[in-house]
C-alpha positions as CSV (number, residue, x, y, z in Angstrom):
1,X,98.6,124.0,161.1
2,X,102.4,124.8,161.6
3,X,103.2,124.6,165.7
4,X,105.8,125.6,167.6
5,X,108.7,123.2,169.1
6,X,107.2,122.3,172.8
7,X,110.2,122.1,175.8
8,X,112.4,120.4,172.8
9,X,109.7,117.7,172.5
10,X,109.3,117.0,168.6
11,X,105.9,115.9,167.8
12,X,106.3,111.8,166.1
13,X,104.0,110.9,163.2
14,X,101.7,108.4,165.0
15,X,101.6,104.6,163.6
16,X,97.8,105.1,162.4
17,X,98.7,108.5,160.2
18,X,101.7,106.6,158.8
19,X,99.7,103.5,158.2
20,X,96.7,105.4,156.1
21,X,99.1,107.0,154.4
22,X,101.0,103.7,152.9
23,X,97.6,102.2,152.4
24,X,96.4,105.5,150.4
25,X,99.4,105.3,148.5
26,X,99.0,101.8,147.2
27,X,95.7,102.7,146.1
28,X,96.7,105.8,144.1
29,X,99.1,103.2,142.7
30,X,96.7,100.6,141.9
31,X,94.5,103.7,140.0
32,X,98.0,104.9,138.1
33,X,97.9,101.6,136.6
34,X,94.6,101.7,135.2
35,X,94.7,105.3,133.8
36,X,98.3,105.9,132.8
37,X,98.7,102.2,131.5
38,X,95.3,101.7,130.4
39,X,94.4,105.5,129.2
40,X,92.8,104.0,126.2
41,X,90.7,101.2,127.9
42,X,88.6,103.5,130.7
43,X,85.7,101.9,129.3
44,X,86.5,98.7,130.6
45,X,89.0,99.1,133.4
46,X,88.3,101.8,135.3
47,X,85.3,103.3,137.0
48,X,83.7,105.7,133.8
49,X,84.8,106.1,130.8
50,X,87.6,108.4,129.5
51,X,87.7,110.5,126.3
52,X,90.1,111.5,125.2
53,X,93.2,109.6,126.3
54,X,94.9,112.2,127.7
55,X,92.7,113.2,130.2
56,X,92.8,109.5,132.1
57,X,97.3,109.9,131.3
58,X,97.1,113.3,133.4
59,X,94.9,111.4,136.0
60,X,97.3,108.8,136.0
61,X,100.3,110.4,136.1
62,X,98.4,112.6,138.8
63,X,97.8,109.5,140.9
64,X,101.4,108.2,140.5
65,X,102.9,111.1,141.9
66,X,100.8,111.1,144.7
67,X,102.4,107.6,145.5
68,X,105.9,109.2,145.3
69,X,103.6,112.3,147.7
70,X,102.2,109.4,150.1
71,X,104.9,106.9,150.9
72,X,107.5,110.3,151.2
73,X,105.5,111.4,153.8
74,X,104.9,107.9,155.5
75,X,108.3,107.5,155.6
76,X,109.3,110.2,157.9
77,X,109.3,110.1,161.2
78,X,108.2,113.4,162.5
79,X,104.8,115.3,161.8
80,X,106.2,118.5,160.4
81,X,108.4,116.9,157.9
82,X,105.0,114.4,156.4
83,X,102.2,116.5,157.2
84,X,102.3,118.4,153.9
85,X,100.4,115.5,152.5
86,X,97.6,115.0,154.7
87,X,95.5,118.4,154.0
88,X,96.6,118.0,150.2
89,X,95.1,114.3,150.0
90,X,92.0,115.3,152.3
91,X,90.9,118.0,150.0
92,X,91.4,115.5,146.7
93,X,89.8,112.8,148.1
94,X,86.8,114.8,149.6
95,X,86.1,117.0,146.5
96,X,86.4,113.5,144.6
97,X,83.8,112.2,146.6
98,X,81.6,115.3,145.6
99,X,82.2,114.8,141.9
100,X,81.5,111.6,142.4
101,X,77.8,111.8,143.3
102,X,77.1,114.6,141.2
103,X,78.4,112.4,138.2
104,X,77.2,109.4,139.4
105,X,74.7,108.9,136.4
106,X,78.0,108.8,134.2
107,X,79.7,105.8,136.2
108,X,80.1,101.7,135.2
109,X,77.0,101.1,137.5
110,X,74.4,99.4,135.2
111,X,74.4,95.9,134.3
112,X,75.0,96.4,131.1
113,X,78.9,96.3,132.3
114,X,81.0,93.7,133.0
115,X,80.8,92.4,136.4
116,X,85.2,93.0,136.7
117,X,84.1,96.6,135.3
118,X,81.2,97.4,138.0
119,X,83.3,95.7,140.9
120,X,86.3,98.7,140.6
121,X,83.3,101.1,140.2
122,X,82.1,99.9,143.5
123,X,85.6,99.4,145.0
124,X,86.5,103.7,143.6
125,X,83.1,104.8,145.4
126,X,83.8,102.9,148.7
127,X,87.4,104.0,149.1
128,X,86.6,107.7,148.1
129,X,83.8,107.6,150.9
130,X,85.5,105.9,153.8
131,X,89.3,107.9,153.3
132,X,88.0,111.0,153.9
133,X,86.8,109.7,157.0
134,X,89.7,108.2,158.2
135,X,92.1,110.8,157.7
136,X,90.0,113.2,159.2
137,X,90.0,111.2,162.5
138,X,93.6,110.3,162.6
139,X,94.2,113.6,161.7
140,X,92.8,115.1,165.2
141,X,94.7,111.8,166.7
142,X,98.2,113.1,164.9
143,X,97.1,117.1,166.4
144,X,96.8,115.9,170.0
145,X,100.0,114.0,170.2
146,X,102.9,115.4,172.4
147,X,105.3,117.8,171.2
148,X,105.9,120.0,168.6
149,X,108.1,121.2,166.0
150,X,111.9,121.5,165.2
151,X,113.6,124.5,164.0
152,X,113.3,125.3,160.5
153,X,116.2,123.8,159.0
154,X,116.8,125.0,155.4
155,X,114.4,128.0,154.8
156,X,112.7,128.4,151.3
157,X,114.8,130.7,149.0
158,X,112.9,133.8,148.3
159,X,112.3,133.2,144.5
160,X,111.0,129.6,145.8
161,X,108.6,130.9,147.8
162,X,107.5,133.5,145.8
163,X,107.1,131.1,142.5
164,X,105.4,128.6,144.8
165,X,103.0,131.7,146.4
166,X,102.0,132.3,142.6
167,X,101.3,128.3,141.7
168,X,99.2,128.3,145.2
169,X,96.7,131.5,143.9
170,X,96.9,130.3,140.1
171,X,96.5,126.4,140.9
172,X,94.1,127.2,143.7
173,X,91.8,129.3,141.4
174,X,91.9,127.3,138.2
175,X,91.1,124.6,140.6
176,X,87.4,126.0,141.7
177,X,86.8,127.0,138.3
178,X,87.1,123.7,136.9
179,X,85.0,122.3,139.2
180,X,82.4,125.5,139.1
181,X,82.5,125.7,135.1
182,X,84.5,122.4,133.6
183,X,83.8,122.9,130.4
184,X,84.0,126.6,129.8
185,X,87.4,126.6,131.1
186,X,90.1,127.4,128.7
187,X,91.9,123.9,128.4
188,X,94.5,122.5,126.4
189,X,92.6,119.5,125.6
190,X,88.9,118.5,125.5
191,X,87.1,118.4,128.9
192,X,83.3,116.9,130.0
193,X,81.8,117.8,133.0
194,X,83.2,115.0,134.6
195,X,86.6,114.6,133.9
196,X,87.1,118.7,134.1
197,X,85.7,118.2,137.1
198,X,87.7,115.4,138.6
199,X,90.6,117.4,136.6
200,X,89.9,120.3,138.7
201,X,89.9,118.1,142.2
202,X,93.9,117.9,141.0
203,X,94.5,121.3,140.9
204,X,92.9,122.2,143.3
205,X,95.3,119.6,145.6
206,X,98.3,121.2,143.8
207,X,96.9,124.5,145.4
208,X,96.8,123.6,148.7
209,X,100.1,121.7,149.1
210,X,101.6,124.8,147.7
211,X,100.0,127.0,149.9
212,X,100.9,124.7,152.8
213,X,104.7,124.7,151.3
214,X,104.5,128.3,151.4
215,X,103.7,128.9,155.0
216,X,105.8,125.3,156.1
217,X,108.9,127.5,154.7
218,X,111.3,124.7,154.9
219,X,112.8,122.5,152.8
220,X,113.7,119.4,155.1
221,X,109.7,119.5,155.9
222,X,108.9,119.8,152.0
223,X,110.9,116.6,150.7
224,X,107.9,114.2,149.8
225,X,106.1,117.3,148.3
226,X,109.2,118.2,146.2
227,X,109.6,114.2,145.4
228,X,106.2,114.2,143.8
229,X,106.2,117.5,142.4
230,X,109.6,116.4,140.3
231,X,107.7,113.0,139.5
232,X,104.6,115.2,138.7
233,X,106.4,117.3,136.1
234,X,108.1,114.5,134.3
235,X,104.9,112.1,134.2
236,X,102.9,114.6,133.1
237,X,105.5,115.5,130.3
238,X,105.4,111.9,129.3
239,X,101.6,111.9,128.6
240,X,102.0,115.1,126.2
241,X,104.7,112.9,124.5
242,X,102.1,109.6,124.4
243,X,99.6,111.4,123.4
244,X,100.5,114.5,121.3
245,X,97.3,115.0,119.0
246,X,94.9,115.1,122.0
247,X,97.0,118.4,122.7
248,X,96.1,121.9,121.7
249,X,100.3,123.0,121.2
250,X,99.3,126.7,119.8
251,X,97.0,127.5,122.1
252,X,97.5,130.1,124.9
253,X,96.6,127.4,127.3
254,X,98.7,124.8,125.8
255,X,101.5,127.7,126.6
256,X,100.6,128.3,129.9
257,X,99.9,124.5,131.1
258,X,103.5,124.0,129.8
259,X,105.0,127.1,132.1
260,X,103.1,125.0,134.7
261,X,104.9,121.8,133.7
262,X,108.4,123.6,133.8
263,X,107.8,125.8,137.1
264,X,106.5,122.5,138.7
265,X,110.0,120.3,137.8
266,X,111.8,123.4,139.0
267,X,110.5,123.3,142.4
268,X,110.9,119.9,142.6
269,X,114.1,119.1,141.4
270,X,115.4,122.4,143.5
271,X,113.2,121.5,146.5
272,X,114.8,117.8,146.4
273,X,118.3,119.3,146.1
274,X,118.1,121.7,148.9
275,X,116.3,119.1,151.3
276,X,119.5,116.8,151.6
277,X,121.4,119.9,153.2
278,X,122.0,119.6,156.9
């Protein structure tokens, strides 16, 4: 929620927000490593297994950006320039939960596994259960903290906010229909129920941070979004380039997924820029 600036009182981020975040952010790390790193060894070092390799490279490069998303926001020291990232991550990490359980039959549970592999299954189901949690509680902590919000320093330029307006609807609705329908979505690469799924808790995210840049209308207030949306784009480019045969390239939703690459590096690279002016 976007508040008003309260007798020139300008609300902090609170210690306990700023904490979660960094501790959020090492664990996105930590599940970068085994999926952009390791796309091609799911089976044994990560928490179900990945076909094809692309899939767990988008993942990864998903979850690294959210690092750059994470410790952006948890370095700022007032809520309207970090809180971008706590309804995004909230949303991702709740509607991973739900995928989760509905999948659960397809996870490194049995004993049949390796006792390394079952112990990150384990570790992925109890972090995916408790953050929700705890964001939602610091979250009302953050809301009933004193103050409220500077001016808007460095407004959106209209194309910005229009292009972003669009990737909110489109990101937003691809989002739910991979999670309704993952594998009769049109997709540039081959999907199961469970990774379209856990692809469509992504874009889904992407939806709602954009929708929240939208109505944040600021630049200053949209730096750790722009930071990961720039890391987003050029992660995300380097998995195409790793992995170029899992890639449908003549498709019409190879096309369109790459128009969402290149609109996602503009805005980030342009939100970047305009968030150093004073």
């Amino acid at each position: 929620m976007v508040e008003s600036n309260v007798a020139g009182v300008e609300r902090r981020l609170t210690p306990g927000m700023r904490r979660m975040l960094m501790a959020a952010g090492v664990l996105v790390a930590l599940a970068g490593i085994q999926l952009f790193v390791f796309s091609e060894r799911t089976d044994r070092f990560f928490a179900w297994t990945i076909e094809p390799p692309l899939t767990a490279s988008f993942l990864g490069a998903s979850y690294w950006a959210s690092v750059l998303f994470q410790f952006g926001a948890a370095r700022e020291r007032l809520w309207a320039n970090a809180r971008i990232a706590v309804p995004t991550v909230f949303v991702f990490t709740t509607v991973t939960l739900i995928v989760t359980l509905v999948h659960l039959d397809r996870f490194h549970l049995g004993s049949e596994f390796e006792l390394g592999t079952r112990f990150v299954t384990w570790v992925w189901i109890g972090i995916y259960a408790l953050v929700p949690v705890i964001m939602a509680v610091l979250w009302l902590v953050q809301t009933r903290q004193p103050g409220g919000d500077p001016p808007r320093a460095v407004p959106l330029a209209g194309w910005v906010r229009t292009l972003t307006a669009i990737q909110a609807v489109s990101f937003t609705g691809m989002g739910i229909a991979l999670l309704a329908a993952p594998v009769s979505v049109a997709w540039p690469w081959e999907l199961t129920p469970l990774t379209g799924r856990a692809v469509g808790a992504w874009v889904l995210s992407l939806g709602v941070a954009a929708g929240h840049a939208v109505l944040e209308n600021c630049f200053r207030r949209l730096r750790p979004a722009a930071l990961a949306y720039t890391g987003l784009g050029v992660l995300q480019i380097w998995a195409l380039i790793r992995f170029p045969a899992d890639f449908d390239w003549s498709s019409p939703s190879g096309v369109i997924y790459l128009l969402f690459l290149a609109t996602v590096l503009v805005v980030g690279v342009t939100g970047l820029l305009q968030s150093r002016r004073r």
